[in-house]
PDB file of N, CA, C and O in Angstrom:
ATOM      1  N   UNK A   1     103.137  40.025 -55.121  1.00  0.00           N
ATOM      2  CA  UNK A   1     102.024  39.588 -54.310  1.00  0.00           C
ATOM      3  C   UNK A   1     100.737  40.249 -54.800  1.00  0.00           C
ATOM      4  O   UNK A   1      99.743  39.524 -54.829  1.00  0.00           O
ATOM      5  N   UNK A   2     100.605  41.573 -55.207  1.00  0.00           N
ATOM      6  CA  UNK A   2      99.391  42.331 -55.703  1.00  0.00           C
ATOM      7  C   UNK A   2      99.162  41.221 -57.000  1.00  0.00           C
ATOM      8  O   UNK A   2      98.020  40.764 -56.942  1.00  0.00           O
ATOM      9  N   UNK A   3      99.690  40.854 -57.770  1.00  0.00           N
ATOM     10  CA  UNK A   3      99.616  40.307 -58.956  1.00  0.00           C
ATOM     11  C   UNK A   3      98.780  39.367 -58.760  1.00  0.00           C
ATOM     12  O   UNK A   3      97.645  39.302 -59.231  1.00  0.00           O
ATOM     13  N   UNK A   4      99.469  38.368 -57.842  1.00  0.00           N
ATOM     14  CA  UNK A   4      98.866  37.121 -57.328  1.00  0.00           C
ATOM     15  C   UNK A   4      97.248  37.706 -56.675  1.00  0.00           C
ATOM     16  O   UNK A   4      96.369  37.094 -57.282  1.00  0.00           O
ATOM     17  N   UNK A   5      96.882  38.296 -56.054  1.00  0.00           N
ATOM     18  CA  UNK A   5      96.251  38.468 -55.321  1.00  0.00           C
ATOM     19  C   UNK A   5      95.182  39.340 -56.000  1.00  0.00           C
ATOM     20  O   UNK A   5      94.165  39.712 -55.414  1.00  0.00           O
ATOM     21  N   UNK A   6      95.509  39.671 -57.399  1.00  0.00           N
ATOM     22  CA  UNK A   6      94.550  40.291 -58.099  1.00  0.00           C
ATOM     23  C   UNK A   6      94.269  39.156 -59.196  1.00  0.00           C
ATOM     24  O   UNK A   6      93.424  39.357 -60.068  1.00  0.00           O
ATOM     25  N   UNK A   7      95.063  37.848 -59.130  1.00  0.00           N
ATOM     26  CA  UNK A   7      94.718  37.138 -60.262  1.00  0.00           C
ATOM     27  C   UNK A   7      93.936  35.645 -59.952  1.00  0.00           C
ATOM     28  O   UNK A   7      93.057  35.043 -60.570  1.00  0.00           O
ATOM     29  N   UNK A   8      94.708  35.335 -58.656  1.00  0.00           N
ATOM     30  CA  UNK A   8      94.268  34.053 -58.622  1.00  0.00           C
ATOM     31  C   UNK A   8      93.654  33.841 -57.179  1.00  0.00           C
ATOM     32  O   UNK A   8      93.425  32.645 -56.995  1.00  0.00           O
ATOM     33  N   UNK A   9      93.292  34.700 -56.019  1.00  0.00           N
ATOM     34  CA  UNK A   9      92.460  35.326 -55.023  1.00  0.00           C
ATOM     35  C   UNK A   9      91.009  34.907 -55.448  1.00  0.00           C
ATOM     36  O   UNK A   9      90.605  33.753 -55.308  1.00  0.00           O
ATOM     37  N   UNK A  10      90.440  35.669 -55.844  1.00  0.00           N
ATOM     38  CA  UNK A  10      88.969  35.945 -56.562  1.00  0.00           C
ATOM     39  C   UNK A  10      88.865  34.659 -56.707  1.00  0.00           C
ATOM     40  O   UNK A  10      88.049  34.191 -55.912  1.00  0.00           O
ATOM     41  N   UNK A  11      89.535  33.601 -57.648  1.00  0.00           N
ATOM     42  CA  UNK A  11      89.363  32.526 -57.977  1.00  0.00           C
ATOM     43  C   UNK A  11      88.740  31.373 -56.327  1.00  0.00           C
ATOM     44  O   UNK A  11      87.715  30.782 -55.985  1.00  0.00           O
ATOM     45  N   UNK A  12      90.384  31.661 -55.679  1.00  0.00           N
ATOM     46  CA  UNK A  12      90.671  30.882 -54.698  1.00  0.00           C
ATOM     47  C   UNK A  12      89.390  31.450 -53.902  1.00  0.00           C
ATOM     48  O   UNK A  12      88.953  30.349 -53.564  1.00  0.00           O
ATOM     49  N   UNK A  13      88.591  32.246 -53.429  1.00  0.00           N
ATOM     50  CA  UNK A  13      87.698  32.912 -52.463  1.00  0.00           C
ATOM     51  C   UNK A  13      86.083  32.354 -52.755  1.00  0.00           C
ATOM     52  O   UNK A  13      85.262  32.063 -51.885  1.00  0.00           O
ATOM     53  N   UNK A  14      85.903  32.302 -54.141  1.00  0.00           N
ATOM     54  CA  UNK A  14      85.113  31.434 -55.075  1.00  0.00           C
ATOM     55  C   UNK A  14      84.944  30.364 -55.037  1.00  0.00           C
ATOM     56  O   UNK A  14      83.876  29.870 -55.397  1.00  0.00           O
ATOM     57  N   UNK A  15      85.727  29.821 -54.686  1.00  0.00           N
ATOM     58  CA  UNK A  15      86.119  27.874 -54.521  1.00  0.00           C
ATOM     59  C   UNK A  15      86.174  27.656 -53.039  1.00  0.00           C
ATOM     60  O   UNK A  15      86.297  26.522 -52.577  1.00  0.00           O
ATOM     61  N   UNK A  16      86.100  28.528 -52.425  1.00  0.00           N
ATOM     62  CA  UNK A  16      86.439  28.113 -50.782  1.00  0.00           C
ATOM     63  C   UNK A  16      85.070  28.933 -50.337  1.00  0.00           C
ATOM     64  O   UNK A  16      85.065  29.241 -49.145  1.00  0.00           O
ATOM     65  N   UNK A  17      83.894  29.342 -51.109  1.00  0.00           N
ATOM     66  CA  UNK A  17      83.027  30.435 -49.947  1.00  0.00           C
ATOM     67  C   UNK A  17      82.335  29.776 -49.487  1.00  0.00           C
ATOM     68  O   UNK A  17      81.429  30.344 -48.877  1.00  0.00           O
ATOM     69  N   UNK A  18      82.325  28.197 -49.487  1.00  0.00           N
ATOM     70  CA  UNK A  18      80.967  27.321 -48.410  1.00  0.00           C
ATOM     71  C   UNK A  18      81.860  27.592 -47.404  1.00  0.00           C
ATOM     72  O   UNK A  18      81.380  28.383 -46.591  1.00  0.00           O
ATOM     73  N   UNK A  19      83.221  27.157 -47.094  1.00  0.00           N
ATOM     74  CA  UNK A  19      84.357  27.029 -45.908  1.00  0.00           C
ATOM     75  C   UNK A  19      84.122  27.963 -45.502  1.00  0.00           C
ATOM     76  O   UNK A  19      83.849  28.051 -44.305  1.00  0.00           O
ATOM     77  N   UNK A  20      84.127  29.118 -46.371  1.00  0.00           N
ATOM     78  CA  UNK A  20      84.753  30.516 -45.605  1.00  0.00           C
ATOM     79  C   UNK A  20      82.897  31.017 -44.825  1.00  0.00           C
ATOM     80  O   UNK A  20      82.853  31.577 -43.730  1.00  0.00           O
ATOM     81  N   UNK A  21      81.938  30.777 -45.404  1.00  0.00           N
ATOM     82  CA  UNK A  21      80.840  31.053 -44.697  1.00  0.00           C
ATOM     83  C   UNK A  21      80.622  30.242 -43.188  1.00  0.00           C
ATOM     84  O   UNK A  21      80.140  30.698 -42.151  1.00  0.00           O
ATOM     85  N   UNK A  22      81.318  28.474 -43.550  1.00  0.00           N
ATOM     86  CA  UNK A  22      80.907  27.739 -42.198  1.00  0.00           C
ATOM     87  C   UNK A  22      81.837  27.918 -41.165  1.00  0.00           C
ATOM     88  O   UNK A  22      81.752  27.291 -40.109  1.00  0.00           O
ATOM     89  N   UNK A  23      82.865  28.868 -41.439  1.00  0.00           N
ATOM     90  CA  UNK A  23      83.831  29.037 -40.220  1.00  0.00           C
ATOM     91  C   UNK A  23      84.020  30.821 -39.971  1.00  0.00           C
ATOM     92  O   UNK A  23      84.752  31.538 -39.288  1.00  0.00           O
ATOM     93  N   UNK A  24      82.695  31.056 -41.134  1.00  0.00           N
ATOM     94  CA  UNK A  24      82.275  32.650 -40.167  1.00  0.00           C
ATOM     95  C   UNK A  24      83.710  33.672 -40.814  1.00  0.00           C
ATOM     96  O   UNK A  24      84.124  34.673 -40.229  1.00  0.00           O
ATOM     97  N   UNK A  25      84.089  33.317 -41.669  1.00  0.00           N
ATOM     98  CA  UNK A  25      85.005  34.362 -42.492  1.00  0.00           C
ATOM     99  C   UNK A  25      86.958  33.919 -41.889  1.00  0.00           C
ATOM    100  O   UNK A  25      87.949  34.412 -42.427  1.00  0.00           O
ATOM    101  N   UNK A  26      87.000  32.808 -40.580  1.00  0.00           N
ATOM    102  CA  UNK A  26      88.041  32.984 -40.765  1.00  0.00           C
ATOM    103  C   UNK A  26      89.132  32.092 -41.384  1.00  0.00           C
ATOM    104  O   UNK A  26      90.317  31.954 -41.079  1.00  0.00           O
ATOM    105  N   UNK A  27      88.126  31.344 -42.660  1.00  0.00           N
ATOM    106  CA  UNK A  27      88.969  30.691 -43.205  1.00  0.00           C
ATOM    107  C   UNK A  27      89.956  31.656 -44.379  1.00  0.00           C
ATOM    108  O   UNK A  27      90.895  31.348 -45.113  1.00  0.00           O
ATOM    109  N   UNK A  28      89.202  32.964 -44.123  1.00  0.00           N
ATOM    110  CA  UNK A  28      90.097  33.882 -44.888  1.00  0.00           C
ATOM    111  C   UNK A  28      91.503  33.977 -44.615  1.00  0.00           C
ATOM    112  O   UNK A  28      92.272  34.023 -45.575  1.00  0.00           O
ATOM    113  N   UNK A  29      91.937  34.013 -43.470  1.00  0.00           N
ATOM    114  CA  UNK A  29      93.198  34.428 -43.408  1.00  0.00           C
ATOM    115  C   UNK A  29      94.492  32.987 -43.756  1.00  0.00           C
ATOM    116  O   UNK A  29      95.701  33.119 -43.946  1.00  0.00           O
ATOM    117  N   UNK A  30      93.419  31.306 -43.729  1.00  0.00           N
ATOM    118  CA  UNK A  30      94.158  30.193 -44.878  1.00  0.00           C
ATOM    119  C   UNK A  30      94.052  30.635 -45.945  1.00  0.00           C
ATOM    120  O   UNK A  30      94.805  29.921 -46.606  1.00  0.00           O
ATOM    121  N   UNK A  31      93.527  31.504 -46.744  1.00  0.00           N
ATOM    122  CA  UNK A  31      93.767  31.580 -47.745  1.00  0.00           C
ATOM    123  C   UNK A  31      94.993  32.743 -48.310  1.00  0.00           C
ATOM    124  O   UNK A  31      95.742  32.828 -49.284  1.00  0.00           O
ATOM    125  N   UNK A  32      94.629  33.735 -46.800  1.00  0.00           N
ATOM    126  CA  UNK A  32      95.752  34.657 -46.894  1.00  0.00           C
ATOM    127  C   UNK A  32      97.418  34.092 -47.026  1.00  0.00           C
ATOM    128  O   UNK A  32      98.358  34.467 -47.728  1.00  0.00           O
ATOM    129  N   UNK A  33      97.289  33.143 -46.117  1.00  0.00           N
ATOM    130  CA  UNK A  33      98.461  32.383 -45.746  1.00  0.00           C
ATOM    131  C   UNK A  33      99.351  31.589 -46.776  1.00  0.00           C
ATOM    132  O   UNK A  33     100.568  31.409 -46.776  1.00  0.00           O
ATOM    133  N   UNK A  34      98.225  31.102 -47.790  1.00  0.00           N
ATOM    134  CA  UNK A  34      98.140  30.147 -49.117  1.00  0.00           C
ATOM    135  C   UNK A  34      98.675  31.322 -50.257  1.00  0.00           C
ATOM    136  O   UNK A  34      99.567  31.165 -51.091  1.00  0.00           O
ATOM    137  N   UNK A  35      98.151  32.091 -50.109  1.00  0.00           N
ATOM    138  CA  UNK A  35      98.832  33.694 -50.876  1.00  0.00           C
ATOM    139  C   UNK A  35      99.953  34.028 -50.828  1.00  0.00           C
ATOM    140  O   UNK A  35     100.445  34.513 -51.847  1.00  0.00           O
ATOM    141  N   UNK A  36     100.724  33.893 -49.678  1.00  0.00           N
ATOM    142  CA  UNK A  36     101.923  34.450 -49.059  1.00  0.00           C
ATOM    143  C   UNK A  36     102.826  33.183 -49.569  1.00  0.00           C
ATOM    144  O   UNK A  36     103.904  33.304 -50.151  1.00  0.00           O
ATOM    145  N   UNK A  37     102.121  31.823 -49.210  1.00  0.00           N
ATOM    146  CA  UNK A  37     103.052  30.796 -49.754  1.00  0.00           C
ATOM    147  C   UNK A  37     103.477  30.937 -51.642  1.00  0.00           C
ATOM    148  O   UNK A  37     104.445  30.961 -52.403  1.00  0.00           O
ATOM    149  N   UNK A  38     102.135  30.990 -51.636  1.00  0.00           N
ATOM    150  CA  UNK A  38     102.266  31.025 -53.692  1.00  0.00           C
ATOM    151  C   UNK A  38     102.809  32.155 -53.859  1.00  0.00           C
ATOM    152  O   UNK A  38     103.332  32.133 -54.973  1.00  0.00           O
ATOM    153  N   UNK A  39     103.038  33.524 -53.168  1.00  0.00           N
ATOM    154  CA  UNK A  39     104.097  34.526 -53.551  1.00  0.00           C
ATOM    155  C   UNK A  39     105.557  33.952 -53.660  1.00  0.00           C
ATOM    156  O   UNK A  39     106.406  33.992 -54.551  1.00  0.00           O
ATOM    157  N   UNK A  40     105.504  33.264 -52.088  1.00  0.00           N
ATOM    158  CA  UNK A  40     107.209  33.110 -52.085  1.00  0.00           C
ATOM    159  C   UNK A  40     107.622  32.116 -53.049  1.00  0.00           C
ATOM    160  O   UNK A  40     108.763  32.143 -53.510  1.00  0.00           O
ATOM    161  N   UNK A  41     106.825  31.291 -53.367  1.00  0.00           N
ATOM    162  CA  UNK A  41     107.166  30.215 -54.285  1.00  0.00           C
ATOM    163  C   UNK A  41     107.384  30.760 -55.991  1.00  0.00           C
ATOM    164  O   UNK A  41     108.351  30.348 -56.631  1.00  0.00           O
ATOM    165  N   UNK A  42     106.537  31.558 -56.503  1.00  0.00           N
ATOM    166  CA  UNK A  42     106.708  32.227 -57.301  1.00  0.00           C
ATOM    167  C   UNK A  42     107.736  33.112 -57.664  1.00  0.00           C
ATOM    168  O   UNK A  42     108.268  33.288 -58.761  1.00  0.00           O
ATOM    169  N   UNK A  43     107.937  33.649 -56.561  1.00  0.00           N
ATOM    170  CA  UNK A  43     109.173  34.919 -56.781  1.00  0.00           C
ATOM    171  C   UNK A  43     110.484  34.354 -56.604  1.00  0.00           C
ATOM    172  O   UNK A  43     111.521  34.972 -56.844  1.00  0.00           O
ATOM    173  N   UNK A  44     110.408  32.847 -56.065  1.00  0.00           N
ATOM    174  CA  UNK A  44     112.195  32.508 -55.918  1.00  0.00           C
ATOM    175  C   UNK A  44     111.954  31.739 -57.378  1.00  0.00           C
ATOM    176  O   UNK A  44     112.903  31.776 -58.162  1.00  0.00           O
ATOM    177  N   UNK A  45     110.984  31.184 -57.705  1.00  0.00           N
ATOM    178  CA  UNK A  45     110.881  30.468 -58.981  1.00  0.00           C
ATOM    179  C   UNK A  45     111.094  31.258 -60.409  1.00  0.00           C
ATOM    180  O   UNK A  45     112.105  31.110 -61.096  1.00  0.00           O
ATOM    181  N   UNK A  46     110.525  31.703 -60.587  1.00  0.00           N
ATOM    182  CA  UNK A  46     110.310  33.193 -61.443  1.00  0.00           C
ATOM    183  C   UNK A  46     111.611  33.877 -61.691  1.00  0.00           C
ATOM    184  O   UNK A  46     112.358  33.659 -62.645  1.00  0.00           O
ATOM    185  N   UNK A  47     111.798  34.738 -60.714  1.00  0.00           N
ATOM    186  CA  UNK A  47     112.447  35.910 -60.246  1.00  0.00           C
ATOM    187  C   UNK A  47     113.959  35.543 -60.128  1.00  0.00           C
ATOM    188  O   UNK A  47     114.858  36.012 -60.825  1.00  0.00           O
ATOM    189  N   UNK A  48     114.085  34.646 -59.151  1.00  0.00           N
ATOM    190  CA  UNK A  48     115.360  34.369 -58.235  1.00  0.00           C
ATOM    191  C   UNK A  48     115.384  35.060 -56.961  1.00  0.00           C
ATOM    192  O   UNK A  48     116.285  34.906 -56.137  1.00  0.00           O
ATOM    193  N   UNK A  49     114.159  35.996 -56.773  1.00  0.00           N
ATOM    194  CA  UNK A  49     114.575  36.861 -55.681  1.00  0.00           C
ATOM    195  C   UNK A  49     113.385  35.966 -54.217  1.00  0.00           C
ATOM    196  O   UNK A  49     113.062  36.706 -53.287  1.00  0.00           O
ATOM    197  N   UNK A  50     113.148  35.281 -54.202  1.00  0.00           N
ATOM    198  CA  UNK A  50     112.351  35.062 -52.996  1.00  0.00           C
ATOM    199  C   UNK A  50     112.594  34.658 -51.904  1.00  0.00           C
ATOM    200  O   UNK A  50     113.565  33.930 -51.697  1.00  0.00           O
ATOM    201  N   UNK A  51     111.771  35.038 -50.969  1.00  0.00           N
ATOM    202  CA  UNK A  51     112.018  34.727 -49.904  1.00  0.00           C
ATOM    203  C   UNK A  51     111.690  33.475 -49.227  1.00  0.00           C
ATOM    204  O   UNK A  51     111.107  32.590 -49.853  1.00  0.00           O
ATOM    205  N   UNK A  52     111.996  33.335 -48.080  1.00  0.00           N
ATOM    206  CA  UNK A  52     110.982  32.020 -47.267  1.00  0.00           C
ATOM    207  C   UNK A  52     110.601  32.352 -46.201  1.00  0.00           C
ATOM    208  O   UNK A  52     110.578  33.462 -45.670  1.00  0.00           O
ATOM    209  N   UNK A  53     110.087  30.752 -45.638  1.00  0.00           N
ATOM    210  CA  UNK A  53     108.645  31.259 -44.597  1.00  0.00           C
ATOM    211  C   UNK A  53     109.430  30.299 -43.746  1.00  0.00           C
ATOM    212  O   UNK A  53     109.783  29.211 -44.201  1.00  0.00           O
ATOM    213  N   UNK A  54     109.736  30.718 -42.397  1.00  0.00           N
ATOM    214  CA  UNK A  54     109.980  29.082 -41.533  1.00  0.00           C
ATOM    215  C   UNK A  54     109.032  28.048 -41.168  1.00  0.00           C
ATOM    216  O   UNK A  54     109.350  26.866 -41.039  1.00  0.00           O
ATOM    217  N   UNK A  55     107.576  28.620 -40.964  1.00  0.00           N
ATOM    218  CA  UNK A  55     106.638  27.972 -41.011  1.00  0.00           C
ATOM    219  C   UNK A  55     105.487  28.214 -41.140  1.00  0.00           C
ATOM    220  O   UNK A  55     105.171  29.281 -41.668  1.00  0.00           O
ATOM    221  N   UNK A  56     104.426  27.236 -40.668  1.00  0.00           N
ATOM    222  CA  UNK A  56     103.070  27.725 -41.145  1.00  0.00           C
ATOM    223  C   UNK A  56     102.770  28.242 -40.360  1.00  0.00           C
ATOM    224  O   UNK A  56     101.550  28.230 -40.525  1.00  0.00           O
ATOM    225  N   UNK A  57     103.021  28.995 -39.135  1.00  0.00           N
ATOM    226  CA  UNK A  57     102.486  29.552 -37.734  1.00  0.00           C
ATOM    227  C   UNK A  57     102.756  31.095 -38.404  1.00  0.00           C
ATOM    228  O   UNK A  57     101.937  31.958 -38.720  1.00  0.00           O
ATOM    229  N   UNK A  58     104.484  31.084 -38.502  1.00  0.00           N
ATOM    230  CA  UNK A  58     104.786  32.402 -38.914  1.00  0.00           C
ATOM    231  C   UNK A  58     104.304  32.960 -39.934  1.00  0.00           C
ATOM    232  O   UNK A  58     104.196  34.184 -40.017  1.00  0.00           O
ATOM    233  N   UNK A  59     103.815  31.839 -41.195  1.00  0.00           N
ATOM    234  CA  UNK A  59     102.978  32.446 -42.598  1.00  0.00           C
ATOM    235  C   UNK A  59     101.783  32.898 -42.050  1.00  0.00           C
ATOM    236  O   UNK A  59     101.321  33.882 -42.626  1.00  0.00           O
ATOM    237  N   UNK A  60     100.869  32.285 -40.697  1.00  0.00           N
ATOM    238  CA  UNK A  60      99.632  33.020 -40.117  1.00  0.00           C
ATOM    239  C   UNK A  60      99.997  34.251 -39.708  1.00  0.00           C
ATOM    240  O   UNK A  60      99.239  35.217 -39.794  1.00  0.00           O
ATOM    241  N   UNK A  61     100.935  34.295 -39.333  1.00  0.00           N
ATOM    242  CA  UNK A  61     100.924  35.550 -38.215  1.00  0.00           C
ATOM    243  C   UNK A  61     101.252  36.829 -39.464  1.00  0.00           C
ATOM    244  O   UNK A  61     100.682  37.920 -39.492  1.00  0.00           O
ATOM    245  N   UNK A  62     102.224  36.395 -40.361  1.00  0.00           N
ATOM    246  CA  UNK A  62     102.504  37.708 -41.482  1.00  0.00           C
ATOM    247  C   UNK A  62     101.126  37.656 -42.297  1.00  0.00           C
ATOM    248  O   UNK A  62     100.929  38.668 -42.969  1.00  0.00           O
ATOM    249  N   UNK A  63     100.268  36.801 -42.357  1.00  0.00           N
ATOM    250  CA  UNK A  63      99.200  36.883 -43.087  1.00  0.00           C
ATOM    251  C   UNK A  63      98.013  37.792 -42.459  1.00  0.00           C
ATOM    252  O   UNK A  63      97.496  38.738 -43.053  1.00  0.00           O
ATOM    253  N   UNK A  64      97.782  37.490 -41.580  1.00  0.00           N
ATOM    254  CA  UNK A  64      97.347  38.442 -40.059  1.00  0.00           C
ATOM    255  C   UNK A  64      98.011  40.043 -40.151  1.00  0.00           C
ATOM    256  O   UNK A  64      97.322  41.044 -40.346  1.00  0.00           O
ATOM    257  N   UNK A  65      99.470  40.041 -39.970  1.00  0.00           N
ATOM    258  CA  UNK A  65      99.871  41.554 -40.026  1.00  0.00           C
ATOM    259  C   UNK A  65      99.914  42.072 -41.392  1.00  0.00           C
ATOM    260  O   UNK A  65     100.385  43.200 -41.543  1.00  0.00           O
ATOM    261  N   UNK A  66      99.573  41.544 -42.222  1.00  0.00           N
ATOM    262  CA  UNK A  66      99.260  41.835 -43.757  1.00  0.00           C
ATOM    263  C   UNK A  66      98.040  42.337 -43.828  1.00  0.00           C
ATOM    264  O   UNK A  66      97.928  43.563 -43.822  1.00  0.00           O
ATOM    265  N   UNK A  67      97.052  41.635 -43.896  1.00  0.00           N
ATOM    266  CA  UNK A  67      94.971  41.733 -43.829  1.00  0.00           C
ATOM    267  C   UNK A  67      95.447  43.092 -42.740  1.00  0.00           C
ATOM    268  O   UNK A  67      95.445  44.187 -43.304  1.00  0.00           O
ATOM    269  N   UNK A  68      95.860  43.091 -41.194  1.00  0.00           N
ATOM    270  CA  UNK A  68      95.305  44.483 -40.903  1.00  0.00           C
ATOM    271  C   UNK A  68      96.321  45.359 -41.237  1.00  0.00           C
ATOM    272  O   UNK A  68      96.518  45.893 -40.146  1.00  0.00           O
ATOM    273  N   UNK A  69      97.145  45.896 -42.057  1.00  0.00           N
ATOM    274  CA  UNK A  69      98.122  46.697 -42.288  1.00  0.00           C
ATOM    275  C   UNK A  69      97.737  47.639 -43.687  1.00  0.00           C
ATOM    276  O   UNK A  69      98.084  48.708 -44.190  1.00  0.00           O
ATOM    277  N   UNK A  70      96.452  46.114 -44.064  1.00  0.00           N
ATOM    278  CA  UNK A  70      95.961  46.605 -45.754  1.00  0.00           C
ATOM    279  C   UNK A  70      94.802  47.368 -45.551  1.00  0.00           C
ATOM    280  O   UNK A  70      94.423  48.353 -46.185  1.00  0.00           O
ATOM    281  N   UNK A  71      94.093  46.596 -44.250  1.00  0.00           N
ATOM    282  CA  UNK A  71      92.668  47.520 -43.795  1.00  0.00           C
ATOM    283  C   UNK A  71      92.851  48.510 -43.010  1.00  0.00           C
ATOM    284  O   UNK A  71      91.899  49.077 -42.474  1.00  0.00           O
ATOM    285  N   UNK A  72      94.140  48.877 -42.817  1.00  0.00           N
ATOM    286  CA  UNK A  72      94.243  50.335 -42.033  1.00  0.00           C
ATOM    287  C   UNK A  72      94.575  51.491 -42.932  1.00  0.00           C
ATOM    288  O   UNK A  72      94.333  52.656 -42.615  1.00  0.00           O
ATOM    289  N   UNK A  73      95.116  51.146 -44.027  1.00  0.00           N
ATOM    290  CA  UNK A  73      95.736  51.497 -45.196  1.00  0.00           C
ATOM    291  C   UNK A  73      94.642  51.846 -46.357  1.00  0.00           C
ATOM    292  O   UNK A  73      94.899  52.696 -47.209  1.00  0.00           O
ATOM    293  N   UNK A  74      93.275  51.059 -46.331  1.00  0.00           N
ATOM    294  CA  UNK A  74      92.290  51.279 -47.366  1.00  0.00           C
ATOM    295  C   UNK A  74      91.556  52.176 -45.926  1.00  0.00           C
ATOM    296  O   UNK A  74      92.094  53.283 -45.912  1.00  0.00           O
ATOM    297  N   UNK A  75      90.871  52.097 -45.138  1.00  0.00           N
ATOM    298  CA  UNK A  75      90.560  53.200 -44.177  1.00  0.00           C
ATOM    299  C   UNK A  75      90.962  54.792 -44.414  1.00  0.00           C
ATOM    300  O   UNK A  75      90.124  55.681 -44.569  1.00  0.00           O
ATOM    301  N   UNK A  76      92.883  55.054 -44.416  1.00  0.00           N
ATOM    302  CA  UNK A  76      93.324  55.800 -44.129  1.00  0.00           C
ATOM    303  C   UNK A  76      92.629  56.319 -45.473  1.00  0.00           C
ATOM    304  O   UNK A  76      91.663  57.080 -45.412  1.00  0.00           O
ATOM    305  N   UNK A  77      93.190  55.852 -46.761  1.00  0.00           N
ATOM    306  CA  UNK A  77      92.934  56.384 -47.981  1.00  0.00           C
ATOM    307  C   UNK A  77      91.607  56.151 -48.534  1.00  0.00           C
ATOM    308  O   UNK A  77      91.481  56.608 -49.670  1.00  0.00           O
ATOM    309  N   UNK A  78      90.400  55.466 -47.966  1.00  0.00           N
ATOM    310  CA  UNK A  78      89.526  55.568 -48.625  1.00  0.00           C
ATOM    311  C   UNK A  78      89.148  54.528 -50.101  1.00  0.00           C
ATOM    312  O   UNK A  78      88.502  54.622 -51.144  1.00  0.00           O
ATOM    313  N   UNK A  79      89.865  53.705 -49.512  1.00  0.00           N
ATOM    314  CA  UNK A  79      89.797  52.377 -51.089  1.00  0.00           C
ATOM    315  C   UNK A  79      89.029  51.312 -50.479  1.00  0.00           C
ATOM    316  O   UNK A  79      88.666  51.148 -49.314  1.00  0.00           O
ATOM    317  N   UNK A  80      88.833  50.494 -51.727  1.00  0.00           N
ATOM    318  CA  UNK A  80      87.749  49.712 -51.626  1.00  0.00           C
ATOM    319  C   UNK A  80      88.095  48.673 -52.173  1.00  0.00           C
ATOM    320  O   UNK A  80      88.532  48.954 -53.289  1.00  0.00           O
ATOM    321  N   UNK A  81      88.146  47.205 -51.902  1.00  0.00           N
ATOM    322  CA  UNK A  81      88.325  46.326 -52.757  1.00  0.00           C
ATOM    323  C   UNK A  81      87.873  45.991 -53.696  1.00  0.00           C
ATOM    324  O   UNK A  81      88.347  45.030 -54.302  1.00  0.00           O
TER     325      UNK A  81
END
């Protein structure tokens, strides 16, 4: 997921910042969600090891406990995107 998210993020955030400005930043967490999908798809593709999602509610909600788990985590330690 860091991989993804250091490679093709930036891209995806770039291509979506009229959206993400006219809905006030929270089209971020579709894109978070879109992240989590292209992980799992990748890593069972790739890998053999992936997981799945039952749906798109539950990909919000781990996308959600992801974004604040990462911003409590760059807080604690002092990182910066």
């Amino acid at each position: 997921m860091a991989l993804l998210n250091m490679l093709v993020k930036p891209v995806v955030e770039v291509l979506s910042l009229p959206l993400t400005i006219l809905t006030l930043g929270l089209f971020c967490i579709i894109i978070n969600t879109f992240m989590l999908y292209l992980t799992a798809w990748v890593s069972g593709g790739l890998f053999g090891v992936g997981f799945t999602i039952a749906n798109f509610g539950v990909a919000i909600v781990a996308a959600i406990v992801i974004s604040i788990v990462n911003g409590l985590l760059q807080g604690l330690f002092g990182l910066k995107n």
